[in-house]
KEMAR-923371 format. One record per residue (C-alpha): x, y, z; residue in three letters; chain; residue number from 0. Coordinates in steps of 0.5 Angstrom, whole numbers, plus 500, padded with zeros to 3 digits. Layout:
<atoms>
    u    v    w  residu  chaine  num
    X    Y    Z     ALA       A  NUM
...
</atoms>
This chain:
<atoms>
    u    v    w  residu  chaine  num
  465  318  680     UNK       A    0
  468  316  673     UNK       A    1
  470  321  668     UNK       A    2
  465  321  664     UNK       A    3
  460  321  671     UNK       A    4
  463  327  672     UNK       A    5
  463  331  665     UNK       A    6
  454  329  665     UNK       A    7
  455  332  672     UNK       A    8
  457  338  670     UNK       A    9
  453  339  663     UNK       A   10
  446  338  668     UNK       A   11
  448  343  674     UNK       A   12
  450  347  668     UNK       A   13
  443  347  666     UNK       A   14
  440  346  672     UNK       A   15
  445  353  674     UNK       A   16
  442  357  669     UNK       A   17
  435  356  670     UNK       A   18
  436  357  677     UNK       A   19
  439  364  674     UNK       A   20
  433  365  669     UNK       A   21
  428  365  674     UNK       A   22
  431  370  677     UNK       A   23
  435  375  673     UNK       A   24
  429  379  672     UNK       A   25
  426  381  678     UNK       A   26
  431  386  679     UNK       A   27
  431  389  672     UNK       A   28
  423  389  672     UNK       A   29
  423  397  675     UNK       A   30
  427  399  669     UNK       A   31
  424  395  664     UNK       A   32
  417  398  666     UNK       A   33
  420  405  664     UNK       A   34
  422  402  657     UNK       A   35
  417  398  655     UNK       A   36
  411  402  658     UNK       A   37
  408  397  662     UNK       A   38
  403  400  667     UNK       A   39
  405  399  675     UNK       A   40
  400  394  677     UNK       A   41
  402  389  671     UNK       A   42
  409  389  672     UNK       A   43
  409  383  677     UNK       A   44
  407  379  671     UNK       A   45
  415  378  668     UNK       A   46
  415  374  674     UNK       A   47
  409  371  674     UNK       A   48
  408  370  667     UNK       A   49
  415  365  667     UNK       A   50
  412  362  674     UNK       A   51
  406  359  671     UNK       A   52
  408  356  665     UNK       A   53
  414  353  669     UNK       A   54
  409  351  674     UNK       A   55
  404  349  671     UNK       A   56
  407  344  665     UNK       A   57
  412  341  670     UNK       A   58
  408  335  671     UNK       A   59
  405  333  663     UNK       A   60
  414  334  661     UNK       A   61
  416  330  666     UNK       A   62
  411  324  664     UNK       A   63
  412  326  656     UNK       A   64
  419  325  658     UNK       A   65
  419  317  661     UNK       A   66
  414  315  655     UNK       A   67
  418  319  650     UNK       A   68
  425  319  654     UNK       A   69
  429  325  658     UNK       A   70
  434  326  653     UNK       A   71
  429  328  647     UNK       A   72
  425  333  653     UNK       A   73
  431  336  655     UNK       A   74
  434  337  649     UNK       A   75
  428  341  646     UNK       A   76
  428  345  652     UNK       A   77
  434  348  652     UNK       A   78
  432  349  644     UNK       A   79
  426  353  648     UNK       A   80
  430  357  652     UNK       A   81
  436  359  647     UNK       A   82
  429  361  642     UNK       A   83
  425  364  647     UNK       A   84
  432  368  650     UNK       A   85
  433  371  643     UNK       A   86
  426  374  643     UNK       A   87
  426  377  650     UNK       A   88
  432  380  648     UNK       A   89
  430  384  642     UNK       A   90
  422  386  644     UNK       A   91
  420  393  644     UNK       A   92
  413  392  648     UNK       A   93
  410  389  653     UNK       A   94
  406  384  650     UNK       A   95
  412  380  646     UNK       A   96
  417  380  652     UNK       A   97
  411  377  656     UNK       A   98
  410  372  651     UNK       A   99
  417  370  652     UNK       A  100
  418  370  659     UNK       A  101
  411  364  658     UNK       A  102
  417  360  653     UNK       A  103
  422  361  658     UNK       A  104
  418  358  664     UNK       A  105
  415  352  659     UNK       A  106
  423  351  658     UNK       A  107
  424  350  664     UNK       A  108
  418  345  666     UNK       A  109
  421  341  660     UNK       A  110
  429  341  662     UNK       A  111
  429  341  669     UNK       A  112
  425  334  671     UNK       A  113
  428  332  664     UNK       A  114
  435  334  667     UNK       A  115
  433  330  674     UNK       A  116
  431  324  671     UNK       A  117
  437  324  667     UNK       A  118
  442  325  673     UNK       A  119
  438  320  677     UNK       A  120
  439  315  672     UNK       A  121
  446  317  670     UNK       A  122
  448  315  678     UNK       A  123
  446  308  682     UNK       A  124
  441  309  688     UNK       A  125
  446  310  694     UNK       A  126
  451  316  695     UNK       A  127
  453  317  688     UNK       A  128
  447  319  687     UNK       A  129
  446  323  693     UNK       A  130
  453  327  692     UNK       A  131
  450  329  685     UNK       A  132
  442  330  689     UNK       A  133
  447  335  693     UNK       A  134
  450  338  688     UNK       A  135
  444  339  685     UNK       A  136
  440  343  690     UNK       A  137
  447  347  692     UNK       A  138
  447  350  684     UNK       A  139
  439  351  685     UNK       A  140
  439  356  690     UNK       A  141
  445  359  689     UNK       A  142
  443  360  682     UNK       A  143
  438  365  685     UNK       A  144
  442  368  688     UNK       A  145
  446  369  683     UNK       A  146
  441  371  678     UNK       A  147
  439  376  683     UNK       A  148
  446  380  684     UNK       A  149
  448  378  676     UNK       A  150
  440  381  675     UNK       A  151
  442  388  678     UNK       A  152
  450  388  675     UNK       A  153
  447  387  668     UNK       A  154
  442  392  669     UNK       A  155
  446  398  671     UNK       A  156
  452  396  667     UNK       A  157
  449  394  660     UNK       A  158
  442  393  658     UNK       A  159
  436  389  662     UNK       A  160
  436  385  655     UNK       A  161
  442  382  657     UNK       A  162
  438  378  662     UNK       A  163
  436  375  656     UNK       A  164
  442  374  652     UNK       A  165
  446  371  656     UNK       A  166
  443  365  656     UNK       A  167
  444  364  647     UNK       A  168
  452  362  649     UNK       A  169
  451  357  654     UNK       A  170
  444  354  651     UNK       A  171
  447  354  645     UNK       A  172
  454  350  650     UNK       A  173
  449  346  653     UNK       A  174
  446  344  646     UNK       A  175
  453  342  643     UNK       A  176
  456  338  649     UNK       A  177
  449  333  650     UNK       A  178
  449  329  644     UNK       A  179
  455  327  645     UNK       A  180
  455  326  653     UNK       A  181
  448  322  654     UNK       A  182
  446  316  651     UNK       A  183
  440  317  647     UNK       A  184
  436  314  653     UNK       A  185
  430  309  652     UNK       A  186
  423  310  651     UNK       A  187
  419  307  656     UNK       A  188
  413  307  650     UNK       A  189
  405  308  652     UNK       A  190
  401  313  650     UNK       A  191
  400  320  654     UNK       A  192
  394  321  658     UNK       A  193
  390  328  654     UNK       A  194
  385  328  660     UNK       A  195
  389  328  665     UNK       A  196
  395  333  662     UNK       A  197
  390  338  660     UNK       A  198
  386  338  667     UNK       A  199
  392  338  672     UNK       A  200
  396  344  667     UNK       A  201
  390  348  666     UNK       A  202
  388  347  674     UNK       A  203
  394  348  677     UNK       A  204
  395  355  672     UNK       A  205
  389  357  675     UNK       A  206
  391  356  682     UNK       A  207
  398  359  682     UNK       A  208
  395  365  678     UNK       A  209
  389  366  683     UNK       A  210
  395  365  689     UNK       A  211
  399  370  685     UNK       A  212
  392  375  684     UNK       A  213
  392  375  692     UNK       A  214
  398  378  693     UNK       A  215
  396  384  688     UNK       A  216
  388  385  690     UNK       A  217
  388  381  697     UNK       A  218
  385  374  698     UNK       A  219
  378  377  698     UNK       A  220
  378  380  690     UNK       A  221
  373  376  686     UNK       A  222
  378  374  680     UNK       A  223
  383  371  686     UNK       A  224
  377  367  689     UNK       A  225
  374  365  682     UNK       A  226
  381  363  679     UNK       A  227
  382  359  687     UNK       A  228
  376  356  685     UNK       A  229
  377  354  678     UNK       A  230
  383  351  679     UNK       A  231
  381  346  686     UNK       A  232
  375  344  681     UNK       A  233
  380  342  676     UNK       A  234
  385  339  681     UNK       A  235
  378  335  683     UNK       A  236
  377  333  676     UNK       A  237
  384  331  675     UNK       A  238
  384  326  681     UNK       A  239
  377  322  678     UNK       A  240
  380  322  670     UNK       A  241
  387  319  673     UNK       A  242
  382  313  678     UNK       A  243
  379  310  670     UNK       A  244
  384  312  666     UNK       A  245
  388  305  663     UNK       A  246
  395  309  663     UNK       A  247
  395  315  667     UNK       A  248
  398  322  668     UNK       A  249
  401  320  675     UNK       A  250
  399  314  677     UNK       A  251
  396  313  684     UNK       A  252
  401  308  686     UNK       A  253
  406  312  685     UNK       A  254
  403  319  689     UNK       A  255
  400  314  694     UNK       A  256
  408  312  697     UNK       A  257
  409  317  703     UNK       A  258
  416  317  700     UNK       A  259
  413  321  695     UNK       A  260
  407  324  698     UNK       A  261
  410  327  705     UNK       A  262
  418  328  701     UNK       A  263
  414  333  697     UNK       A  264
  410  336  703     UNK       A  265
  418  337  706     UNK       A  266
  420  340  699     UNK       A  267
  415  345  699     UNK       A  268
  415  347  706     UNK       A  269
  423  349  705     UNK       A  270
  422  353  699     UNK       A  271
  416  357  701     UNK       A  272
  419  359  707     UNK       A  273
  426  360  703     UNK       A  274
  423  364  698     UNK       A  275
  419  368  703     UNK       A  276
  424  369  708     UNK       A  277
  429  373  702     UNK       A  278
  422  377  700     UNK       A  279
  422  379  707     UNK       A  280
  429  380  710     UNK       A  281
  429  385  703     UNK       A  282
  423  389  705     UNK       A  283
  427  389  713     UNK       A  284
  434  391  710     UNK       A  285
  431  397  705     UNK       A  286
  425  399  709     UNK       A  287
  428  398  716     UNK       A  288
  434  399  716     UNK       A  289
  435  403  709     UNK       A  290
  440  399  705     UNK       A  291
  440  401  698     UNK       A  292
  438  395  693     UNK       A  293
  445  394  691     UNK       A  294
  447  393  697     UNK       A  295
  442  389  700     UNK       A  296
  443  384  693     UNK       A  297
  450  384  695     UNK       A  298
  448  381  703     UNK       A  299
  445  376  699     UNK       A  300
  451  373  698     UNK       A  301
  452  370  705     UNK       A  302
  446  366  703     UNK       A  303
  449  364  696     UNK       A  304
  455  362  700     UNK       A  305
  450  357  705     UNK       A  306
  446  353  699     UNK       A  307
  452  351  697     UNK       A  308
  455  350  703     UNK       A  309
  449  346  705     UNK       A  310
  449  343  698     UNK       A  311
  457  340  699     UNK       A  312
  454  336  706     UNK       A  313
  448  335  706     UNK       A  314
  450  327  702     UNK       A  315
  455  327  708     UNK       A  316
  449  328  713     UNK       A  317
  445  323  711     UNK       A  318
  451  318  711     UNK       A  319
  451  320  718     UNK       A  320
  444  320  719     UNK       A  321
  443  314  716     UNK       A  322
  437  317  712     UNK       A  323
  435  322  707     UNK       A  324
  429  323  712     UNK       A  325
  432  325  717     UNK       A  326
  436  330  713     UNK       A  327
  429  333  711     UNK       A  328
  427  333  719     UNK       A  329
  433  335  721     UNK       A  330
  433  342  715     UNK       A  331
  427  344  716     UNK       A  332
  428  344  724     UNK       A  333
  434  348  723     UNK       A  334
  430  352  717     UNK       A  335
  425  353  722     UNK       A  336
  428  355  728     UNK       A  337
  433  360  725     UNK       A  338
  427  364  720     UNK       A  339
  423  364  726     UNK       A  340
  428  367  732     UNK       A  341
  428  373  726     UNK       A  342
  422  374  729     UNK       A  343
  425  379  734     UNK       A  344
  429  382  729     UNK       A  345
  429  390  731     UNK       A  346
  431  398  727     UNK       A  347
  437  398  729     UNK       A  348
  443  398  724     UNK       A  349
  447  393  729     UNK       A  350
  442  387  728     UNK       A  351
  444  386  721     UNK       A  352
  450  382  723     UNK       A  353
  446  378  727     UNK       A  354
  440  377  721     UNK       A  355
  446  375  716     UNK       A  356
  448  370  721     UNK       A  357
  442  366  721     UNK       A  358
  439  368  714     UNK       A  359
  446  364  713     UNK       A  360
  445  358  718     UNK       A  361
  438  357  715     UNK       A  362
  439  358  708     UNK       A  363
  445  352  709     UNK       A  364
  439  349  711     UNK       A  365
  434  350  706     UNK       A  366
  439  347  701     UNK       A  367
  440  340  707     UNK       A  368
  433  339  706     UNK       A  369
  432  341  699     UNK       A  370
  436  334  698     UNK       A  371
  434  330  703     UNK       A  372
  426  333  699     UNK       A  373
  429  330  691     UNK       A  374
  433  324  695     UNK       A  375
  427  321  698     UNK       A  376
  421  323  693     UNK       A  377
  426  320  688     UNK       A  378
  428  313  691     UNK       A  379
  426  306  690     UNK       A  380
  422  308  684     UNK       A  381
  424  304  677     UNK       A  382
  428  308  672     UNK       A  383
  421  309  667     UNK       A  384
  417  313  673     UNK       A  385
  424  317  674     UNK       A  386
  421  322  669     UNK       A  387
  415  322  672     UNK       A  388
  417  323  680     UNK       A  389
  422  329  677     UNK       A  390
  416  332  675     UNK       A  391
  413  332  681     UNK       A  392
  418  335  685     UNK       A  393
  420  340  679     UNK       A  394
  412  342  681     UNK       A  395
  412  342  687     UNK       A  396
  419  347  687     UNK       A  397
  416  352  681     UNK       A  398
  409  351  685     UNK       A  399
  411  354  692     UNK       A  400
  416  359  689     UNK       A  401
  411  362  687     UNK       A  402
  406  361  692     UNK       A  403
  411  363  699     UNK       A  404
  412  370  698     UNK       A  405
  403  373  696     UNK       A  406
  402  368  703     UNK       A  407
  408  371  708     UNK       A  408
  406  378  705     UNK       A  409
  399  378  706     UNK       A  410
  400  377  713     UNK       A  411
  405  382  714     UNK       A  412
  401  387  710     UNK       A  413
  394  386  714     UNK       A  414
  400  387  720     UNK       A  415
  402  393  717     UNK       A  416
  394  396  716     UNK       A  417
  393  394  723     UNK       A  418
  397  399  726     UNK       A  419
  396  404  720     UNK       A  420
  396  410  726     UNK       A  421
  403  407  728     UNK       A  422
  410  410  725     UNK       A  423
  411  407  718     UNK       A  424
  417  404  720     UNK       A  425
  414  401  727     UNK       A  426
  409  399  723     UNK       A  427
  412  395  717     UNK       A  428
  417  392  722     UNK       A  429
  412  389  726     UNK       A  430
  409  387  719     UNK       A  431
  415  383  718     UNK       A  432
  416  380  724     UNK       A  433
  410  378  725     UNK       A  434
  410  374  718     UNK       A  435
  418  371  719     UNK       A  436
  414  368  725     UNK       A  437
  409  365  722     UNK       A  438
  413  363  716     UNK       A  439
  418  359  723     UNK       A  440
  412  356  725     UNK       A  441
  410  353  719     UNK       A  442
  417  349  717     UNK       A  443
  417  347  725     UNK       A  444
  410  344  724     UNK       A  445
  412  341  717     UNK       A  446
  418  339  720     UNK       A  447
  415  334  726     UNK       A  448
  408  332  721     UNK       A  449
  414  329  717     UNK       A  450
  418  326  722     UNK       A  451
  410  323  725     UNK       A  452
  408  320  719     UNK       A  453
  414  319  714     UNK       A  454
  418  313  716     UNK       A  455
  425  310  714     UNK       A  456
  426  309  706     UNK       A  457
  426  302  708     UNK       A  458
  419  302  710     UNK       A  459
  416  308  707     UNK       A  460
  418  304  700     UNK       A  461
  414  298  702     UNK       A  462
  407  303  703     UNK       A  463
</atoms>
């Protein structure tokens, strides 16, 4: 890399990083902010979730904005966002103004995060380059949840909840400096936006990531989870029809007809379900289990933090190694697979911590593998104006099975755990546990081997 690479380097993972971090930071605090800010017990999940459906859901319209109007104006407005919003979050006294901030943050963060990928992938030619910078990139995601988790939790206890929302002023305020004089203005690619399609696919996605969310709080037969289900399928419908006649479409359907771009993203959301699954799992398994306090469980979670990045420094070399970034997709969700689901036969006793960390290590180095073999193959052989639009899918792809993974995993263990409701609370939540880390295993195989079936080299996949 030249130095002027590195530096853009460096301001993207930074603001790749922080995001990471954003979305996280939070959750830890949410007991502590309910008591202050009089949220009801049954509302507080929505401090997380208020953030994830506004990230989810606008994704792809920000990615798509970014190649007509060009990356560096959507990036740069985002941080704008994220600076604002992180202000108004730290400063609220009621539970309605700090949700309204959290919606802010994840807007921002549908508008950096592709904007920012599309930024990198044009700063760096197709080729290793690039996927050291993919690597790099993949590393600084899961080990900014990870970060955020454990930061979340100091600032909490130290200082103030509201210092999860102060800390980004400084480095959105950095970050906001540093960019105009490192990138270009980049070019845009002209057209006009697709109204139609940006409503339908925003507004069914939010529908659905809701209805997903609302089943993990009032189980998959509740009717406000049906209906928002069912809403959300029928616009996703009505966005597929919109996208076949319009003269400039959303997402043209020749980019998402490429089996790089369809079955890379299908990869990219098995890794992250079975991630975000596997860390709500193994925190139910350490404190209710074995009976570690939250602290401690947040510290164990660094061996994790030590595994993405570890995964995210040699994933470019493997695929080098391999020969292609498919490969290392298969090959991470395999590991990824096989180490979640050997979890399965996790048992109560204290001494099996060391075992679970082991292999919540290998499988978090996985993860992170596969995550860059995800971006590399979504994002190859595409041309620069369709970067914006790719990104954006992957960006979806990543905040949609975020939010998704953990109401599935815990559905299935809490139906588990009322099965043997005449069984010990603790026999009965580790069977629960188990149970779902099995089928969380299973599903990553499964994908792992579909992948492998029916995604081809890049050559051959970027002629389809």
């Amino acid at each position: 890399m030249t130095k002027r690479q590195t530096l853009i380097l460096l301001l993207l993972l930074g603001a790749q990083f922080t995001l990471a971090v954003d979305f996280s930071i939070m959750n830890v605090a949410v007991p502590v902010i309910g008591r202050e800010l009089d949220f009801a017990t049954e509302n507080l999940q929505w401090i997380a979730t208020a953030f994830a459906l506004s990230a989810a859901g606008f994704s792809l319209l920000f990615g798509r904005v970014a190649d007509l109007i060009g990356p560096r104006k959507v990036f740069l407005a985002g941080l704008v966002l994220l600076t604002l919003s992180s202000l108004a979050g730290g400063l609220v006294d009621s539970a309605g103004p700090l949700l309204a901030a959290r919606v802010a943050q994840g807007l921002a963060t549908a508008m950096v995060t592709p904007a920012g990928l599309a930024l990198l992938i044009t700063s760096f030619p197709e080729g290793p380059l690039r996927d050291r910078a993919l690597g790099l990139n993949g590393a600084m995601l899961s080990a900014g949840f990870t970060c955020g988790a454990i930061l979340g939790g100091f600032l909490t206890d130290t200082l103030s909840w509201r210092w999860g929302f102060f800390i980004n002023i400084p480095i959105g305020i950095l970050l906001i400096v540093v960019t105009p004089l490192l990138l270009q203005g980049s070019r845009s690619h002209g057209g006009k936006l697709d109204i139609p399609g940006a409503v339908s696919v925003s507004a069914g996605l939010i529908a659905l990531v809701y209805g997903i969310s609302a089943a993990g709080q009032y189980g998959w037969g509740d009717p406000t989870t049906l209906i928002s289900l069912a809403v959300g399928i029928v616009l996703l419908v009505v966005f597929g029809f919109v996208e076949l006649n319009a003269s400039e479409p959303l997402a043209p359907l020749r980019v998402l007809g490429r089996r790089s771009v369809t079955w890379g993203n299908i990869g990219g959301a098995a890794t992250f379900i079975g991630f975000t699954a596997m860390i709500f799992l193994l925190t139910l398994y350490l404190q209710e289990v074995l009976g570690y306090s939250a602290i401690a469980t947040g510290l164990t979670f660094g061996v994790l933090g030590v595994g993405a990045f570890l995964g995210g420094v040699t994933a470019p070399r493997w695929i080098g190694a391999l020969g292609s970034s498919r490969a290392v997709l298969v090959a991470g969700l395999l590991v990824q697979g096989i180490t979640v689901g050997v979890l399965f036969f996790a048992g109560d006793a204290r001494g099996w911590l060391y075992g679970v960390l082991g292999l919540a290590f290998l499988s978090s180095y996985a993860h992170v593998a596969a995550i860059v073999g995800f971006m590399v193959t979504a994002t190859s052989g595409l041309p620069n104006e369709q970067q914006g639009l790719a990104t954006g899918i992957t960006t979806l792809t990543q905040q949609v099975s975020i939010t998704i993974g953990i109401p599935i995993m815990s559905a299935i263990a809490t139906a588990q755990i009322r099965s043997m409701s005449s069984e010990p609370v603790k026999a009965a939540t580790l069977s629960g546990i188990n149970l779902a880390i099995l089928v969380n295993g299973l599903i990553l195989i499964a994908v792992a081997l579909l992948v492998a079936l029916f995604l081809r080299n890049r050559r051959t996949a970027g002629r389809h």
